[in-house]
C-alpha positions as CSV (number, residue, x, y, z in Angstrom):
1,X,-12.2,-3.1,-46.9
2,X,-15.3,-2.3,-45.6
3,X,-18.6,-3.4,-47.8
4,X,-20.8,-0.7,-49.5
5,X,-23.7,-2.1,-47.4
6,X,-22.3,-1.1,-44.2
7,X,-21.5,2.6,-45.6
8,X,-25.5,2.3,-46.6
9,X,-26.7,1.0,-43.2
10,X,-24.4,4.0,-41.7
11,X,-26.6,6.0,-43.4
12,X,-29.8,4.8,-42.3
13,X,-28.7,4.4,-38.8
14,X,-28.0,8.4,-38.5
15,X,-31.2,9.3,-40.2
16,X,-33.3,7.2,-37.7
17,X,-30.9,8.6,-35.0
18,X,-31.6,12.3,-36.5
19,X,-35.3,11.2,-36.9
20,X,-35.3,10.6,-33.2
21,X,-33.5,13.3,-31.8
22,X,-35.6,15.6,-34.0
23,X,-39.0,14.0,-32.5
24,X,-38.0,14.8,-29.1
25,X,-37.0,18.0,-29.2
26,X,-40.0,18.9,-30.6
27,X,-42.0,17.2,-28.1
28,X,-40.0,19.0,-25.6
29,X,-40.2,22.4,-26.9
30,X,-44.2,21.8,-27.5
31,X,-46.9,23.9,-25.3
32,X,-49.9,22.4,-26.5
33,X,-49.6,18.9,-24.2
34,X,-49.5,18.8,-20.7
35,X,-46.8,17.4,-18.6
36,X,-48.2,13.8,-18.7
37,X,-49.1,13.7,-22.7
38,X,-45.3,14.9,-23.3
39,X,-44.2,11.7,-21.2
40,X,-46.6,9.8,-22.9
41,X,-45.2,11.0,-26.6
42,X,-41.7,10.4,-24.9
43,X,-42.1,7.4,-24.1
44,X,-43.6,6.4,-27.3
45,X,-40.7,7.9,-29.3
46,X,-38.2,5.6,-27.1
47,X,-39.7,2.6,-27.2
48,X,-40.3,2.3,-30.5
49,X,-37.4,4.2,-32.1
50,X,-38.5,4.0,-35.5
51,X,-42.0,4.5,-35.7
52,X,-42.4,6.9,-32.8
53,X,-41.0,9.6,-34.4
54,X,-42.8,9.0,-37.4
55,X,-46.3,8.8,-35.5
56,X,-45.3,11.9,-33.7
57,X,-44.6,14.0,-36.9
58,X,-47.7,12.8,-38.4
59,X,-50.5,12.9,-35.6
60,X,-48.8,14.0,-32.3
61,X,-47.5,17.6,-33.2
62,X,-50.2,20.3,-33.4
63,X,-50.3,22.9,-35.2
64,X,-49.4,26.4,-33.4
65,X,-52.6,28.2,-33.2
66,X,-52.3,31.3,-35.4
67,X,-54.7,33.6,-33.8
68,X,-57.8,33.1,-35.9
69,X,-60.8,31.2,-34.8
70,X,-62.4,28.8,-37.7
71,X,-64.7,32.2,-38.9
72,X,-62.4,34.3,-39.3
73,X,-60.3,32.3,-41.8
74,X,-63.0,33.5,-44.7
């Protein structure tokens, strides 16, 4: 019978997997870095698996620019 712990640690362990996968699709499918900051941000996401993504989520991604310059938000 398996343990309740290992049904808990299943859980983590396909968040962090989702967490991942999520990070680097949307580094792929981003058009604000160049070719070498995406491979930089890939990179990163890989070799650390857990904080990678996070970082990228929380400083990496940039916002889409919505047509407006800073003045013009009013």
């Amino acid at each position: 019978m398996p343990s309740p712990l290992f049904g808990l640690w299943g859980v983590v362990m396909s968040a962090g997997v989702a967490l991942l996968v999520a990070a680097l699709i949307s580094v792929a499918r981003n058009k604000k870095y160049t070719s070498g900051g995406t491979v930089i941000w890939t990179l990163t996401i890989l070799a650390l698996p857990v904080l990678g993504p996070i970082l990228w989520f929380l400083i990496g991604r940039k916002p889409l620019d919505s047509g407006f310059s800073d003045q013009e938000k009013i």
